[in-house]
C-alpha positions as CSV (number, residue, x, y, z in Angstrom):
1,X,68.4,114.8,210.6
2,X,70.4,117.4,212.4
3,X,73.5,118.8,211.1
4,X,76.4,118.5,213.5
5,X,78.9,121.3,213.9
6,X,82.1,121.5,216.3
7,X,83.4,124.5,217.8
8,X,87.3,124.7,218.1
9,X,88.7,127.6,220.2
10,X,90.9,127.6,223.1
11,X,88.5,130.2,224.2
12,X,85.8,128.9,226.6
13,X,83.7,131.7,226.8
14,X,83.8,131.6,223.0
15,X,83.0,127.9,222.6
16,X,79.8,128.1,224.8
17,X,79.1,131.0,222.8
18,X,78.8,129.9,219.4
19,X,77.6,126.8,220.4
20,X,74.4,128.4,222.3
21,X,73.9,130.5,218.7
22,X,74.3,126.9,217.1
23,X,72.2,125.1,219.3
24,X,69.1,127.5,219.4
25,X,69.1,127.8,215.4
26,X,68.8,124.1,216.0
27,X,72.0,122.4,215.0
28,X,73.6,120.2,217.5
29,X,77.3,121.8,218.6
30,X,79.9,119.9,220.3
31,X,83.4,122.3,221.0
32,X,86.5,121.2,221.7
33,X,89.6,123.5,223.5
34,X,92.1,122.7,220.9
35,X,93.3,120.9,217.6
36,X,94.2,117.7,219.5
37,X,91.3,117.3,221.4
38,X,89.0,118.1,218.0
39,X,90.9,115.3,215.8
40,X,89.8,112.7,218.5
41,X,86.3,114.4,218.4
42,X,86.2,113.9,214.5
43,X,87.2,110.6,214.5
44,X,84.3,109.3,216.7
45,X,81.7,111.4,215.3
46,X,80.4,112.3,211.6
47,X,80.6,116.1,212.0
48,X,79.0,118.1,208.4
49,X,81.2,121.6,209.4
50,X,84.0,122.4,212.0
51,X,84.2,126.1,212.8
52,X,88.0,126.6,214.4
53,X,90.0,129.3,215.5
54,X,93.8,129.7,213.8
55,X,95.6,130.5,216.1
56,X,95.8,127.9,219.5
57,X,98.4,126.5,221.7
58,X,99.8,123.2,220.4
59,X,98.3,123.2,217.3
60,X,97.3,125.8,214.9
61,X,93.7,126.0,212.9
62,X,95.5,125.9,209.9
63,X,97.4,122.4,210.7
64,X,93.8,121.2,212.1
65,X,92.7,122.1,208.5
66,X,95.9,120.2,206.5
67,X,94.7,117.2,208.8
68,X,91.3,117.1,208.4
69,X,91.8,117.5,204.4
70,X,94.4,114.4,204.7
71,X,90.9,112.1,205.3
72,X,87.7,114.0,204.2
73,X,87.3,116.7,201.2
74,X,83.3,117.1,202.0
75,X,83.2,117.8,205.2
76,X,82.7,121.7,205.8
77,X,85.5,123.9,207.1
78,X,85.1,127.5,208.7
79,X,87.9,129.5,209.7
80,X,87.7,131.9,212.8
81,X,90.4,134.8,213.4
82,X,90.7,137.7,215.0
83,X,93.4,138.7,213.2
84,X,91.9,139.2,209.8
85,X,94.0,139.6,206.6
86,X,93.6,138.9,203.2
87,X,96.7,137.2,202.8
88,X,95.5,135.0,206.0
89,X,92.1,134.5,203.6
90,X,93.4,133.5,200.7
91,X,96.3,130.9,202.4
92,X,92.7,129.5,204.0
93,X,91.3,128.5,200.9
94,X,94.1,127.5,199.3
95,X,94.5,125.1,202.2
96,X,91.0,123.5,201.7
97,X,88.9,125.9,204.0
98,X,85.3,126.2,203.3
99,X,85.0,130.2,204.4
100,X,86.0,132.5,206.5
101,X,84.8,134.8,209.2
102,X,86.3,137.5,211.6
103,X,85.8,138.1,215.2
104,X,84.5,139.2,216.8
105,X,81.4,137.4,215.3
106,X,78.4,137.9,215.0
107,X,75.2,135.9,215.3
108,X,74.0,136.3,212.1
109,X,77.1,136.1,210.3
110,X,77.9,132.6,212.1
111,X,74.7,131.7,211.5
112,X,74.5,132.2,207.7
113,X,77.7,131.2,206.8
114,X,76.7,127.7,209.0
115,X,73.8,127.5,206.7
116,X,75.8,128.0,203.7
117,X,78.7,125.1,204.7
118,X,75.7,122.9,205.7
119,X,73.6,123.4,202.3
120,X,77.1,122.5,200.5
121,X,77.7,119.6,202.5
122,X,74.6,118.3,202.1
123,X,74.6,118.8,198.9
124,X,77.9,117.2,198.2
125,X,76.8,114.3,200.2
126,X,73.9,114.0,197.8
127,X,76.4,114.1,194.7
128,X,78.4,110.9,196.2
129,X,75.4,109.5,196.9
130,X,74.5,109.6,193.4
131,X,78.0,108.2,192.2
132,X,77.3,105.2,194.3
133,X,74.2,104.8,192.9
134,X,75.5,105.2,189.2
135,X,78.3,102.6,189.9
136,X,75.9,100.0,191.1
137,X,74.1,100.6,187.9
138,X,77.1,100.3,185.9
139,X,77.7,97.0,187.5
140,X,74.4,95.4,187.6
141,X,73.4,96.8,183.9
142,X,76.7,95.5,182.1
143,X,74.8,93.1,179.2
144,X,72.4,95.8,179.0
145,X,74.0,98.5,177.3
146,X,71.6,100.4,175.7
147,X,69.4,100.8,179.3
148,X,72.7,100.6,181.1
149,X,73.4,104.2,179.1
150,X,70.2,105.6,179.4
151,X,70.6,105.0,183.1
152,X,74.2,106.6,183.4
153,X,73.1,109.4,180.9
154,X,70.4,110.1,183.5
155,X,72.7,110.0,187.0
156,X,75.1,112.3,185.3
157,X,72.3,115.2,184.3
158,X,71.7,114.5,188.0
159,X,75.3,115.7,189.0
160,X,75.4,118.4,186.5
161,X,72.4,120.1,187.8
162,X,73.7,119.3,191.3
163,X,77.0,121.0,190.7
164,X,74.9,123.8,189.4
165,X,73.0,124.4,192.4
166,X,76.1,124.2,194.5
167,X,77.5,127.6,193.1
168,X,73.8,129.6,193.4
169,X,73.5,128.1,197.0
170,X,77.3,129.8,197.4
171,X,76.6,132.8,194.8
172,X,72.7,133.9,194.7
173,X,73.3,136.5,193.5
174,X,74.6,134.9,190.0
175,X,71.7,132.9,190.3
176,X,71.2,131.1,186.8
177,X,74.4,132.4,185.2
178,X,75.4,129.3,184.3
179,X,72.6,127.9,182.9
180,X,72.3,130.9,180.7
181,X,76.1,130.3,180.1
182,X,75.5,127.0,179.2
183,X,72.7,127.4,176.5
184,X,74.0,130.5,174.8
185,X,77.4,128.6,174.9
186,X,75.5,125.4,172.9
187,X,73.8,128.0,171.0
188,X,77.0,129.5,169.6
189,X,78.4,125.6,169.0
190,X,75.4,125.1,166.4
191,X,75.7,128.5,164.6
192,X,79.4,127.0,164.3
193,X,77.5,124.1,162.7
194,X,79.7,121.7,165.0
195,X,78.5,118.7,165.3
196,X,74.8,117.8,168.1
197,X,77.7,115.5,170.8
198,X,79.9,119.3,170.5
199,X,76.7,121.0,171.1
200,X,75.7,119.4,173.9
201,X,79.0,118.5,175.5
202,X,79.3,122.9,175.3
203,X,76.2,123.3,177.4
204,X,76.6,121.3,179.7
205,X,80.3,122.9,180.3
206,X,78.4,126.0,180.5
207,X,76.1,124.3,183.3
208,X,79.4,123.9,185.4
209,X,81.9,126.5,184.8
210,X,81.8,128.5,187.8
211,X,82.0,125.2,190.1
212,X,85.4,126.3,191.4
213,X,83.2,129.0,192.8
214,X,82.1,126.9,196.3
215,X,85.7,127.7,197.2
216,X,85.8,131.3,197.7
217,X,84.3,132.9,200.4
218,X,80.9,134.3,200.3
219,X,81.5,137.9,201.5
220,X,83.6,138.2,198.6
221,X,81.6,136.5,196.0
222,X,78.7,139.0,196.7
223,X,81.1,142.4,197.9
224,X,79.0,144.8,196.2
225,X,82.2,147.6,195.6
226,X,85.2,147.0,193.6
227,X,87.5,143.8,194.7
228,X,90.3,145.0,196.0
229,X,93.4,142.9,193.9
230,X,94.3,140.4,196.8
231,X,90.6,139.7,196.7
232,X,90.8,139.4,192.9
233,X,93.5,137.0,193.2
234,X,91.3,135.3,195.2
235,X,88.4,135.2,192.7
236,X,91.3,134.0,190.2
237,X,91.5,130.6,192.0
238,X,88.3,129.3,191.0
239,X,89.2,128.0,187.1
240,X,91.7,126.0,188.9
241,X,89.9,124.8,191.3
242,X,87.2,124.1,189.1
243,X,89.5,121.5,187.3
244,X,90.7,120.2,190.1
245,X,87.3,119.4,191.0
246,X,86.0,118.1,187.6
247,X,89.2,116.2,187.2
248,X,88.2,113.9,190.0
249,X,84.8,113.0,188.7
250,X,83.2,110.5,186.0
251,X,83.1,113.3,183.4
252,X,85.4,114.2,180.1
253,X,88.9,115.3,180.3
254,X,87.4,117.8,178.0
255,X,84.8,119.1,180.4
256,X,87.9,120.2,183.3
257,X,89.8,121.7,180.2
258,X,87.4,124.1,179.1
259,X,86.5,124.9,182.8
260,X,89.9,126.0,183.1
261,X,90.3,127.8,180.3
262,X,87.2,130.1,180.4
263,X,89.1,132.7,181.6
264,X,92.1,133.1,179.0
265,X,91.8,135.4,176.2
266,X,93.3,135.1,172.4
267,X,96.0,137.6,172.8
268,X,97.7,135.3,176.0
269,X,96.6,138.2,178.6
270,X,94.0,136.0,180.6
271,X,94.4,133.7,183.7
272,X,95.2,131.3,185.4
273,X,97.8,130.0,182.2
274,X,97.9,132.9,180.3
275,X,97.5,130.1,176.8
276,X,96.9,132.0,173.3
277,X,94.2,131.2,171.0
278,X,96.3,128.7,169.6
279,X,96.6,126.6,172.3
280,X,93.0,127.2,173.6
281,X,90.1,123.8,172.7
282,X,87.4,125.1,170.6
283,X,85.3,124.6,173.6
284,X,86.5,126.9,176.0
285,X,86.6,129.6,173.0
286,X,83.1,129.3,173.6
287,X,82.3,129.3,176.4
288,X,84.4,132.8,177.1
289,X,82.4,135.1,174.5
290,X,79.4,133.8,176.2
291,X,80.4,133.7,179.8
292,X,81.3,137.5,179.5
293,X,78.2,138.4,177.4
294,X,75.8,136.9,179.6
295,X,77.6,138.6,182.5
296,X,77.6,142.1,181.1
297,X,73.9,141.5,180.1
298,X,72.8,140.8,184.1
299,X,72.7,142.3,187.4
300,X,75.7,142.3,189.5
301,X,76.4,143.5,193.2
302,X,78.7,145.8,192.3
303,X,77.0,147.5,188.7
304,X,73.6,147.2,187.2
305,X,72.7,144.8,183.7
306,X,74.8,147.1,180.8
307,X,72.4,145.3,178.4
308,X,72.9,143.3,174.8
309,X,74.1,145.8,172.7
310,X,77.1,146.9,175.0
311,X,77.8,143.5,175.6
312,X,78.1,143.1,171.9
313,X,80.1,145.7,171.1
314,X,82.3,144.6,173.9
315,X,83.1,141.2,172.1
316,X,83.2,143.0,168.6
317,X,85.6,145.9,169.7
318,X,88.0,142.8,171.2
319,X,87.6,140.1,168.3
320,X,91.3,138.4,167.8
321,X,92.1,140.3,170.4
322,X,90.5,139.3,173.7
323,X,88.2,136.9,171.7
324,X,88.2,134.3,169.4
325,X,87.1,136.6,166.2
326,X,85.2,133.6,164.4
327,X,83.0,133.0,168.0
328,X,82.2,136.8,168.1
329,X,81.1,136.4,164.7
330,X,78.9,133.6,165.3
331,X,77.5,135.3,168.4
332,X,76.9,138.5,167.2
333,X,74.9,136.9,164.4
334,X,72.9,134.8,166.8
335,X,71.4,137.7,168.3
336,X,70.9,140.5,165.6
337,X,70.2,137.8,162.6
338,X,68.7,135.3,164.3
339,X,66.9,136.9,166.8
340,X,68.1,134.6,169.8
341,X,66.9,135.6,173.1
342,X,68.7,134.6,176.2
343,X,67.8,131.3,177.4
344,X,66.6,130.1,181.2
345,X,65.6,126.6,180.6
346,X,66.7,123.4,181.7
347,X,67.9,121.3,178.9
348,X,68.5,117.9,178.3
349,X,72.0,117.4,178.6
350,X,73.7,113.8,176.6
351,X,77.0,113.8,177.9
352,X,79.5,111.7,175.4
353,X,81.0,109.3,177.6
């Protein structure tokens, strides 16, 4: 089927504009002249992205946004100025938009980032589908509860996977960072010698950590120069977002904790709480020594892999003082003792529930 997109800008020559781009990439595009007229628009048809302008007479994009997000958190949202700011960016996604693009714009920057809210959207439409399907399990499988668990176990691998894909389709070019994440994160957990439901609870925290991710625009996710630090702030936002996002599903409280927590460090200078190592779960002490080896150890936009030993000494130089000094231990060993070798395979994942 077709995605459907709607234009809003009180800008003809603009609406008939995108919407020619739209329809010869083979989308179907309806535009409306302003926020009033779009509402109506929304509430009579199943739209996957709206692309709107900010500012209009009547009502602004941004107010168009606030509405829209008062009924529906899936469906796509693309903000359109030409009166670009990063303080304009970051109020955008703070207020639920999906990304954001500058005008005047271009074919092949509408066009990708259509792609990209369309991929997410159907994506995201797939993960409720699944929840549906794992609460009609649930129901019909009550006296069975060891195939009723098997069953649930198997719908929620499903969502973890699907959550993964959602950053990569956002972020290529951190393409498998989580998984790595995940399994270097469970790998730690076992040299810890914490228990298999720890282990396994750690990767698949790993799997997911960057899920906040899908709400920061992609120019900046993949900016191959320095972030400036407004766009840094913006980066910043994804461990709460992450939560946010985790906190709504059918997963452990534990899960959202750690997610936002993977960026704090043991001496309280981290983000987005700026928690000690005190107050950090064992979990997300974890997952940060592996989070910023992995990273150091791969490709970025902006710098090429610094490899495993510099990623090492990194952690060692900073343990109890960036990093839990017990984790760096346990890493540390992992790779020089143990001979551990950075790992791209899909695991099982046994969520405790």
């Amino acid at each position: 089927m077709m995605a459907r997109i709607l234009v809003v800008d009180d800008e003809k020559s603009i609406r008939l504009t995108l919407c020619e781009f739209l329809k010869n990439d083979g989308f179907i595009a309806d535009s409306a002249p302003d926020a009033v007229v779009a509402c109506g628009m929304i509430a009579e048809k199943d739209y996957d992205v709206v692309i709107t302008d900010i500012i209009m007479p009547r009502i602004s994009g941004m107010d168009l946004l606030s509405t829209i997000r008062k009924t529906s958190k899936t469906l796509q949202i693309i903000i359109m100025t030409g009166e670009p700011s990063v303080d304009t960016a970051i109020q955008s996604v703070q207020n639920g938009a999906n990304d954001y693009i500058t005008k005047p714009i271009s074919k092949e920057v509408l066009l990708k980032a259509t792609r990209n809210a369309v991929n997410i959207k159907r994506l995201s439409d797939e993960k409720t589908a699944l929840e549906e399907k794992n609460k009609f399990y649930q129901k019909q499988l009550e006296e069975l509860v060891a195939l009723r668990t098997q069953s649930l176990q198997k719908a929620m691998q499903g969502i973890i996977y699907l959550l993964t894909s959602v950053v990569e389709t956002r972020d290529p070019y951190t393409a498998g960072h989580q998984l790595r994440v995940g399994n270097l994160s469970a790998a730690i957990a076992k040299k810890l010698q914490l228990n298999q439901e720890t282990v396994e609870l750690v990767r698949t925290i790993g799997y997911i950590h960057d899920i906040g991710k899908i709400s920061i625009p992609a120019e900046i996710l993949s900016k191959p120069g320095k972030l400036t630090s407004l766009e840094m702030e913006m980066i910043k936002i994804h461990a709460l977002k992450g939560y946010e996002m985790i906190s709504k599903a059918n997963l452990p409280d534990i899960v959202g904790q750690a997610i936002y927590q993977h960026h704090e460090r043991h001496n309280g200078s981290g983000y987005p709480l700026g928690i000690k190592d005190k107050d950090m779960i064992t979990e997300s002490r974890i997952l940060i020594v592996a989070d910023v080896v992995e990273a150091m150890m791969s490709h970025r936009p902006y710098r090429p892999a610094l490899g495993l030993e510099t990623a090492l000494a990194e952690i060692e130089s900073n343990a109890d003082i960036l990093f839990s000094g017990q984790v760096v231990a346990a890493c540390t060993s992992l790779f020089r003792n143990d001979g551990y070798v950075i790992d791209n395979d899909e695991k099982i994942v046994h969520i405790p529930l």
